[in-house]
C-alpha positions as CSV (number, residue, x, y, z in Angstrom):
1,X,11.0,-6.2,-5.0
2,X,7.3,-5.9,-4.9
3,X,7.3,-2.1,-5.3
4,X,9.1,-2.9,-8.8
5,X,7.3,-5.5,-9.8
6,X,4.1,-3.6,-9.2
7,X,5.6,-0.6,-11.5
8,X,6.0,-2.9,-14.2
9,X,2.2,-4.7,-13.8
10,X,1.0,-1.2,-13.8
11,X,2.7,-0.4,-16.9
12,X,1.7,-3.6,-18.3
13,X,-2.1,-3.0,-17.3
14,X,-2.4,0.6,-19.9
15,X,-0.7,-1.2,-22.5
16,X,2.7,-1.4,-22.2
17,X,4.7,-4.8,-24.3
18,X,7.4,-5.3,-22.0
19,X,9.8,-3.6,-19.4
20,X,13.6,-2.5,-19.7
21,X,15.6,-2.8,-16.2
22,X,19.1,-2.0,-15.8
23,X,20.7,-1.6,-11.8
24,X,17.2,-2.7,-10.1
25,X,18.0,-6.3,-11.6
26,X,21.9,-5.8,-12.0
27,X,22.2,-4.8,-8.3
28,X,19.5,-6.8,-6.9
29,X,21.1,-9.5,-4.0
30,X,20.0,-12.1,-6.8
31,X,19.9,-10.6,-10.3
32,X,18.0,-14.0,-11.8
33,X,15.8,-14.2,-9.4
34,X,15.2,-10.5,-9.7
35,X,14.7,-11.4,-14.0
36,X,12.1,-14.4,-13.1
37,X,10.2,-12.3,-11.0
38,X,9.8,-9.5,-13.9
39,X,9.1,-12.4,-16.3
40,X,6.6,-14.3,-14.2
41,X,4.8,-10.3,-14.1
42,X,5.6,-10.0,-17.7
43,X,4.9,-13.8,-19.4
44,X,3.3,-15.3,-17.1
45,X,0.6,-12.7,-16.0
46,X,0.9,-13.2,-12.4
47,X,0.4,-10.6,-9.8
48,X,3.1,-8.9,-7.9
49,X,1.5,-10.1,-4.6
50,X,1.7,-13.9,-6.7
51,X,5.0,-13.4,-7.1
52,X,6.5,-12.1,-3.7
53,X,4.0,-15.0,-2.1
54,X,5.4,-17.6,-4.2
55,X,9.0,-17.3,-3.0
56,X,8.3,-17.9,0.3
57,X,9.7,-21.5,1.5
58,X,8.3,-22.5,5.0
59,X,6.2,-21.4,7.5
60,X,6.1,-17.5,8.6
61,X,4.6,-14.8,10.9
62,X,4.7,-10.7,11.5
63,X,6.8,-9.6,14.0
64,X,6.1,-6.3,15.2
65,X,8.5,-3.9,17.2
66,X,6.1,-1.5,18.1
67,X,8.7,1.1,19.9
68,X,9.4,2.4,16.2
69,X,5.2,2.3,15.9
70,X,4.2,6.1,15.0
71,X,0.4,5.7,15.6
72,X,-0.3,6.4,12.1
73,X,-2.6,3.0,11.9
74,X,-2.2,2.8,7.9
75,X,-1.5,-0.5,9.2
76,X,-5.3,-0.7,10.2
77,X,-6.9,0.9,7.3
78,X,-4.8,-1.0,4.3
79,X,-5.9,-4.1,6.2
80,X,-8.9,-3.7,5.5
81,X,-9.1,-2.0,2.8
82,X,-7.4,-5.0,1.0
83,X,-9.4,-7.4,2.1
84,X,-12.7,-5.0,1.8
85,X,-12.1,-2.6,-0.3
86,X,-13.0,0.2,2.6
87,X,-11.4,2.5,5.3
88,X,-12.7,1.1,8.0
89,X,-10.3,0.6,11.1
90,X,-13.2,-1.6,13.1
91,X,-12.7,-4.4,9.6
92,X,-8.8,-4.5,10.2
93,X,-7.1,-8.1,11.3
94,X,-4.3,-5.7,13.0
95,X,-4.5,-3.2,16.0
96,X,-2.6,-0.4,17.1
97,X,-3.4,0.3,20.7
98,X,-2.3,4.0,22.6
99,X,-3.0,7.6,21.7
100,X,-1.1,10.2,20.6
101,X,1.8,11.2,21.4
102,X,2.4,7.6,22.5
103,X,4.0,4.9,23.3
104,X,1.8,2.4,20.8
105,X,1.6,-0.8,20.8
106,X,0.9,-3.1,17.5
107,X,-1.0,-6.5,18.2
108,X,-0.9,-8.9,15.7
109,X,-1.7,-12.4,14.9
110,X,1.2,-14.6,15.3
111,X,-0.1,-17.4,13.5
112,X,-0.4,-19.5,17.2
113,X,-3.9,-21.6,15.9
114,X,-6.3,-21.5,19.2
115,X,-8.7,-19.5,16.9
116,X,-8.5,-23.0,14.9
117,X,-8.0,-25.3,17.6
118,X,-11.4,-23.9,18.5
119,X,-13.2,-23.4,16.0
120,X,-16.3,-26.5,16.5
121,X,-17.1,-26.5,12.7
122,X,-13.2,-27.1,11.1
123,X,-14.1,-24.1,9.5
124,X,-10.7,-22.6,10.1
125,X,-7.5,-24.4,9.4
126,X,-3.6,-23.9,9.0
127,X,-2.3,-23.7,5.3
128,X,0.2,-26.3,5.0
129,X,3.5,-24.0,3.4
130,X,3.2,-20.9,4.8
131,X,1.5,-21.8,8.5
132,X,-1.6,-18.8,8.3
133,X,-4.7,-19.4,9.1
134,X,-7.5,-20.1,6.1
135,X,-11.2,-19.2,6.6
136,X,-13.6,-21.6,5.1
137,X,-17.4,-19.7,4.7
138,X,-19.2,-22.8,3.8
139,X,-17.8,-24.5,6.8
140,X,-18.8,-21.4,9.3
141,X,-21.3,-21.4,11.7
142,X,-19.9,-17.6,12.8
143,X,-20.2,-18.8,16.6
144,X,-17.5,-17.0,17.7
145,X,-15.4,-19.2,19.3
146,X,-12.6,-18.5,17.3
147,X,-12.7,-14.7,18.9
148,X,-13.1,-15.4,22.4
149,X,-9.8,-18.4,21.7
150,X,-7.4,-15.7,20.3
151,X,-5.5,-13.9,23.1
152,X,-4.9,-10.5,21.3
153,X,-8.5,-10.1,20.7
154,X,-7.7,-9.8,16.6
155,X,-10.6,-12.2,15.1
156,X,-13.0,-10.3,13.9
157,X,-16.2,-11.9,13.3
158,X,-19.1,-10.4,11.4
159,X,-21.9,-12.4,10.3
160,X,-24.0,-8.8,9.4
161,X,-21.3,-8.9,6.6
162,X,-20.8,-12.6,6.1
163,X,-17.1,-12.9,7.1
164,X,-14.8,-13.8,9.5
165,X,-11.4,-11.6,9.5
166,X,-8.3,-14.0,10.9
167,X,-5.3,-12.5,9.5
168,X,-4.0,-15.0,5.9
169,X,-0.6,-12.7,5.7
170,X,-2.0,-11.9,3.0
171,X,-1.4,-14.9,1.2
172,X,2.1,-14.5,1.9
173,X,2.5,-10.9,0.8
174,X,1.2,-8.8,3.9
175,X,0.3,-5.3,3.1
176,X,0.4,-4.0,6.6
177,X,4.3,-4.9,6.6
178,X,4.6,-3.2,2.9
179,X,2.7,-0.2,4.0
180,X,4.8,0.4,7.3
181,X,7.0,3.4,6.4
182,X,8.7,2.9,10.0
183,X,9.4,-1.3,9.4
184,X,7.7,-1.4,12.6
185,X,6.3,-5.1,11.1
186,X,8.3,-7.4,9.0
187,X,7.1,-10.7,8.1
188,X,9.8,-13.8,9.4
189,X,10.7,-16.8,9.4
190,X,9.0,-18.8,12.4
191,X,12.1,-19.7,14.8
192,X,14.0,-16.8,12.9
193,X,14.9,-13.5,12.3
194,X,15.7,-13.2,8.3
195,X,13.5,-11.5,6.4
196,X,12.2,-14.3,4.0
């Protein structure tokens, strides 16, 4: 759905009024959900990442199979580009470990806490609906115990640059999972499968 709605903010951003949708919303699993969506994008002026994130009911995680993992690391480099605005692999919250031709293996946060358990300064905390972990700056001392708690090694911490990078999903909308041609991570339900 996000791919759509994104189509239609675009459209929306060089002037278009409004949008016309025929099968995308007809043969979508739920056609009015599909409409509110378009509407909130449309009416509203929300964001397609708003949207997608504020469907979500309950707590979530990624869940990676990295056997379908290609090496490609777009994973990495949208990571942190969306969060930084750069290319730069060393700035990602994700890892893809192995060289070509493989196997590859993709470490990611699973949203366990120790980095917050941790952390001396409550700088870092679990949000309450989806279960990621939230980064307060003006609580953060950047001591680093958050990256020597997190047993994949993914908390990258940065005080040259003034941030510490602990994946948020993405607010609930994560890129590396839209960006993964393979669907080599999918964001689920914690103590499920189901895409939610």
């Amino acid at each position: 759905m996000q791919d759509m709605l994104e189509v239609v903010y675009e459209a929306l951003e060089v002037g278009a009024r409004g949008v016309v949708f025929g099968r995308n919303v007809i043969q979508s699993p739920d056609p009015a959900e599909t409409l509110r969506a378009i509407r909130a994008v449309v009416h509203e002026g929300k964001t397609p990442r708003e949207v997608v994130a504020g469907r979500l009911r309950g707590r979530v995680k990624l869940e990676v199979n990295s056997e379908k993992c290609t090496g490609c690391r777009l994973c990495e480099y949208v990571c942190a580009f969306t969060h930084h605005g750069v290319f730069d692999r060393s700035l990602s919250r994700i890892r893809i470990e192995g060289g070509w031709p493989g196997p590859f293996n993709i470490l990611a946060c699973t949203q366990c806490g120790m980095c917050v358990e941790a952390c001396p300064s409550g700088a870092l905390r679990l949000d309450e609906r989806l279960g990621n972990v939230v980064w307060d700056r003006e609580s953060c001392t950047f001591c680093g115990a958050c990256a020597e708690a997190c047993p994949n090694g993914l908390v990258v911490v940065r005080p040259d640059l003034g941030f510490v990078g602990i994946c948020d999903l993405c607010g609930g909308a994560p890129e590396c999972e839209r960006w993964c041609a393979r669907e080599a991570i999918k964001m689920v339900e914690v103590g499920g499968e189901s895409r939610v």
